[in-house]
N, C-alpha and C positions, 0 to 999 in steps of 0.2 A: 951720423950721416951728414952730409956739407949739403948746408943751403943753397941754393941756384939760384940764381938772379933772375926775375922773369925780365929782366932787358936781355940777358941769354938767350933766351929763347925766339927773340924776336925775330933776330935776322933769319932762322930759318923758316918760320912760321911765317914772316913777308915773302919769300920765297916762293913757300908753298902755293902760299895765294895768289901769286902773278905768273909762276907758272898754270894753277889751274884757267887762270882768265884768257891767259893766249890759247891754251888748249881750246877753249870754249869757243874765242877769237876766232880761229881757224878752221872749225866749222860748221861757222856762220855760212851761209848762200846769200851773200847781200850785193852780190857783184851785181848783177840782173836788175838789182832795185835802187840803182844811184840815180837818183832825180836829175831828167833835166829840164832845164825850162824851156827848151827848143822842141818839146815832143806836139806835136800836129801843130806846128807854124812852120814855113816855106823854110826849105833851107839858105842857110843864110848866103850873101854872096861869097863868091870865091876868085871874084879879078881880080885881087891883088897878089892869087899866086903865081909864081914863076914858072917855066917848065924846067923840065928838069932832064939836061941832057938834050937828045934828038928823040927821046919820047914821046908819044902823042901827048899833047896837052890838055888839061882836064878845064874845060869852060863852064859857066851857068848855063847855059844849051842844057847840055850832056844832062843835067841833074834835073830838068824839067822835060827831059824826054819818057816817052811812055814806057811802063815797067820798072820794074822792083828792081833796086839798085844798094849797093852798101857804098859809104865812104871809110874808108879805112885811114886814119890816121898814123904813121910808123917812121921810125929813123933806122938807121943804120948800126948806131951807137944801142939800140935797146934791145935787151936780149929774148925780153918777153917776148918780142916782136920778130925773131928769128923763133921762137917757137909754137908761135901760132903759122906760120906759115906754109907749113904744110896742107894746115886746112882752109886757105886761102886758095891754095893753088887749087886742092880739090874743088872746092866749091864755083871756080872761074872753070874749070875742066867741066864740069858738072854744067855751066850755062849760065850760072851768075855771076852779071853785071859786076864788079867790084874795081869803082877809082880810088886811086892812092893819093894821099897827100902826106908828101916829106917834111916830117917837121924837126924844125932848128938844127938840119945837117948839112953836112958840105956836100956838095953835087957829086966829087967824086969817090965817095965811100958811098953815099946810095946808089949809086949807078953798080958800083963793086958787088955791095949786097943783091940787087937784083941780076945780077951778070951770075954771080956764085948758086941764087937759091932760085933761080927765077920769075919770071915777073906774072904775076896775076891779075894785075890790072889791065883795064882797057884803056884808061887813059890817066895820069898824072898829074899832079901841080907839085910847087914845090913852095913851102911856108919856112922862108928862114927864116925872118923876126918873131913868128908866131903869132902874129897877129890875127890873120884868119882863125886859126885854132881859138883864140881867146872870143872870137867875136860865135863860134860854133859851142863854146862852152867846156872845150875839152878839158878835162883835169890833168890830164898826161897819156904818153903811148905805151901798148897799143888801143887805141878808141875804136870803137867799129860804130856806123849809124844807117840804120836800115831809114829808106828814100823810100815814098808811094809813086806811084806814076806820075802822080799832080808837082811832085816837088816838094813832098810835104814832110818833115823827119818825122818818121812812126813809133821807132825806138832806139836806144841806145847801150851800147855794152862797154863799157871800161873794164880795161885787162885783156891781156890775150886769152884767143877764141881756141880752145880745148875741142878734144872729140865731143866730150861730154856735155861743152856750152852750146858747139851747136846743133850737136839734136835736142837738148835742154830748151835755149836759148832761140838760138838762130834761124833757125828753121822753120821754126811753130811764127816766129815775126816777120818773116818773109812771107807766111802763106797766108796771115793775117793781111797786111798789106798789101798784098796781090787780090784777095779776095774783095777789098774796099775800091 
């Protein structure tokens, strides 16, 4: 009978093991629980975005006005963000407040996107350098951030918003925040 090398064996046995850790990886429910350091302090400002297009423009106003409000973070370019959208629009159908800010894209591919899937926000800015974004915490799009009526950021969702995130998710932090 012929010996085996246990370095033979290795590479599939390294396998095995990193296929089981991504399996594990993936489902993990850790979306929900990405720290940020913006949760109950005012949301940050947002004069330094643009508008975008002839769309209503999203001011500091808007985010310290009364009632529960999302900021939605999204480009054009990201596809997660074309699949949350559905339930953006529902949820703007439905009576919730939700301003967009366009991040790091060209004015006329997000205009394209919203023209193509429609638009659910109430009002707009546009973040090309990414600056706002960085100064709001965001790790990448899509970001969504639940607003208290005070101006205060309640909570925060990294990733796109699934059916399931927002009766999970979204829903339960909107009623929280409406409730305070």
């Amino acid at each position: 009978m012929p010996k085996i090398s246990p370095l033979m064996a290795a590479p599939p046995l390294l396998f095995a093991v990193l296929a089981g850790l991504f399996i594990f990886g993936m489902g993990r429910d850790d979306a929900s629980r990405l720290p940020t350091a913006q949760a109950g302090k005012d949301a940050p400002s947002i004069a330094a975005l643009t508008p975008l297009g002839d769309l209503a423009p999203l001011s500091d106003e808007m985010l310290d006005q009364g009632g529960v409000k999302l900021v939605n973070y999204w480009a054009s370019w990201c596809a997660p963000c074309r699949a949350e959208h559905p339930q953006l629009e529902a949820m703007a159908e439905s009576g919730i407040t939700i301003y967009g800010i366009n991040y790091k894209d060209e004015a006329p591919k997000a205009l394209g996107f919203l023209n193509e899937l429609g638009n659910p926000y109430a009002a707009i800015g546009q973040d090309g350098p990414g600056r706002t974004a960085l100064e709001w915490g965001v790790y990448g799009v899509p970001e969504t951030y639940v607003i208290d009526a005070k101006g205060k950021i309640t909570y925060r969702f990294a990733g796109p918003i699934t059916q399931d995130v927002l009766d999970k998710y979204i829903k339960p932090e909107i009623a929280k925040a409406a409730a305070n």
